[in-house]
N, C-alpha and C positions, 0 to 999 in steps of 0.2 A: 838233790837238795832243793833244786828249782822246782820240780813238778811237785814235790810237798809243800814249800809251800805256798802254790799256787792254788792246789786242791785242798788248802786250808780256807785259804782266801775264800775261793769258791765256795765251799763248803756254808764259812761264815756268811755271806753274805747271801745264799737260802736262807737260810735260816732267818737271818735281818730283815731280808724283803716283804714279809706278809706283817711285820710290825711298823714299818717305815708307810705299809699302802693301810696300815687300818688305823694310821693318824688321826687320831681327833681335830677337827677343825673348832678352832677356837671363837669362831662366828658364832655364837649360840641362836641370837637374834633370826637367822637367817637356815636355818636347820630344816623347815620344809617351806616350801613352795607357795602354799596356800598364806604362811605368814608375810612371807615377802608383797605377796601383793594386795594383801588387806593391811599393810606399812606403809603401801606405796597408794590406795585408793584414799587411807584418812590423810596424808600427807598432800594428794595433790586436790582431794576437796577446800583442803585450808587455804592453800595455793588459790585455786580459781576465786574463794569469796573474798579473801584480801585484795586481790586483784578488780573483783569486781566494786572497790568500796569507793573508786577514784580518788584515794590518796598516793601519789606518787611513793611515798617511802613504806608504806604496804607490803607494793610488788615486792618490795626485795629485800623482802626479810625471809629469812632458812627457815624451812619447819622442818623437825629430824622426829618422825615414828617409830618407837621398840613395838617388838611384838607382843606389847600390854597391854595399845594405845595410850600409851603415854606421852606426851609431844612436848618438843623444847621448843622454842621460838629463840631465833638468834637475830640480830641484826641491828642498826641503828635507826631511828625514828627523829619526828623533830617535838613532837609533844607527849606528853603524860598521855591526852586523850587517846592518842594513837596507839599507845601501849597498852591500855586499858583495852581499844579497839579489837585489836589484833590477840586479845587474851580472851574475850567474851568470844570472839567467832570460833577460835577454836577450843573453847567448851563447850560449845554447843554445837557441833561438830559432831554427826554419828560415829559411834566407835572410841570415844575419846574417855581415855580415864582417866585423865590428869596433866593439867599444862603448867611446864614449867618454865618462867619468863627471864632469858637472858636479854632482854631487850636494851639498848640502852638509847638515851635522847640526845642527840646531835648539840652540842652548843657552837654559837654560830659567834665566829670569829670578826 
């Protein structure tokens, strides 16, 4: 009774294994190579011209690129202009189709 159902087991889990290894990865964004790093060259363009605008609250705002060039901007700022700022650089941003602004403005306590 043991080696049955062992050699069931067995059996089952042939069979299982070539479905469990041809899993779909649910990353779609990142599916080849070439997209990952034209996500990563428009994301860290935006990066270096915010950085180079010498507004302190620039540097550290998140730019997140899909493989559409579509870019979110996250982070807090302390003016409108700066939000506006950091919106114009990356639209005009090689590779960029569309920026969308989670930005928000710091109010100061």
């Amino acid at each position: 009774m043991k080696i049955k159902l062992a050699t069931a087991c067995f059996i089952i889990g042939t069979l299982l294994a070539p479905i469990a290894a041809h899993a779909e990865d649910t990353d779609t964004d990142r599916t080849h190579p070439k997209t990952f790093v034209k996500d990563s060259v428009i994301t860290t363009k935006i990066k270096a011209q915010l950085a180079d605008e010498k507004m302190s609250s620039l540097a550290h705002i998140k730019v997140d690129t899909d493989s559409k060039g579509a870019v979110v901007l996250r982070g807090k700022v302390r003016t409108q202009e700066e939000v506006d700022k950091a919106v114009s650089i990356a639209r005009e941003t090689e590779g960029v189709t569309s920026v969308k602004s989670k930005l928000r403005i710091k109010k100061d306590d």
